[in-house]
C-alpha positions in Angstrom: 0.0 0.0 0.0 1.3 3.2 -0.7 0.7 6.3 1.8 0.7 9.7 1.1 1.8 12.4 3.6 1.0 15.9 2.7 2.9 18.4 4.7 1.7 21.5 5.2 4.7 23.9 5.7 4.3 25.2 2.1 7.7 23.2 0.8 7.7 24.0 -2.7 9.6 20.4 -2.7 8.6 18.0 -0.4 11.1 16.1 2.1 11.1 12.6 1.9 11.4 10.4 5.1 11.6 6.7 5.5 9.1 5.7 8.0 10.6 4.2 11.2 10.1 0.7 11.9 7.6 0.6 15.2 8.8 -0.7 18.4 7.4 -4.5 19.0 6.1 -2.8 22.7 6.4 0.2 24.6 7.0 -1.6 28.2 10.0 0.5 29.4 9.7 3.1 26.7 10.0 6.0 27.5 7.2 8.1 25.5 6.5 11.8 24.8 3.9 13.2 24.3 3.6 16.5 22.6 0.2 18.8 23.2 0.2 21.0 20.0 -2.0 23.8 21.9 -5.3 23.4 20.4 -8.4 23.3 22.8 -9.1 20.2 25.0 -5.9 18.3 23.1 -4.5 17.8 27.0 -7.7 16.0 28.0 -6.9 13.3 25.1 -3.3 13.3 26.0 -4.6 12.6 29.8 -6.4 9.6 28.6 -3.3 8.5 26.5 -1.0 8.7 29.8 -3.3 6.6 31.5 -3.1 4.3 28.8 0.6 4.0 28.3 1.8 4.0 32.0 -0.4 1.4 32.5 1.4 -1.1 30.4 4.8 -0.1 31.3 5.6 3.1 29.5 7.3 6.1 31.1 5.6 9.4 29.8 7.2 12.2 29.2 4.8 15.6 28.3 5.7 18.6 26.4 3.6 21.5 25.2 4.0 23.9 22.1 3.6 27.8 22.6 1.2 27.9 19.8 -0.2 25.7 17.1 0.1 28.1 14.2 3.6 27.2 14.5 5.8 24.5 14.6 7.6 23.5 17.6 10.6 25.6 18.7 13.7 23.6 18.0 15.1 23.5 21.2 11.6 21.8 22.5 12.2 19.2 19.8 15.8 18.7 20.5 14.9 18.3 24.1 11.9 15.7 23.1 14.6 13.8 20.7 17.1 13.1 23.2 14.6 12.1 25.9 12.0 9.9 24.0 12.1 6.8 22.4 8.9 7.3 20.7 6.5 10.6 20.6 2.5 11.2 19.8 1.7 14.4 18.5 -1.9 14.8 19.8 -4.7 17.7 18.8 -8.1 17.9 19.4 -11.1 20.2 18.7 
């Protein structure tokens, strides 16, 4: 099956990224998740730590300023170096 990601940062030539292979389980993972801003997106994420704790997972969270942008790159260096995996939630 072939996917198609659009990205919306308005690259006139789109990067292309090989998708990572996902981790067999997440016991002892340490997972972040990132809150884009966006009303009620923590009360997902709240659900989501629940989830993931609860079979083993250690959960980070990190917020953006502001979802009309994206994340600073110090946030997503910090993120990088500290997470195994990350979710990028929003809700509305």
């Amino acid at each position: 099956m072939t996917r198609v990601i659009l990205d919306p940062t308005s690259e006139i030539v789109p990067a292309e990224r090989a998708r990572l292979a996902r981790p067999m389980s997440l016991d002892g993972m340490t997972v972040g998740l990132l809150d884009i801003s966006k009303p009620r997106g923590d009360i997902f994420l709240n659900r989501l730590e629940e989830r993931l704790t609860g079979i083993g997972a250690k959960v980070n969270r990190y917020r953006k300023p502001t979802f009309t942008k994206p994340a600073p790159v110090d946030l997503r260096q910090k993120i990088s170096m500290e997470c195994q995996v990350v979710i990028e939630a929003l809700a509305d």
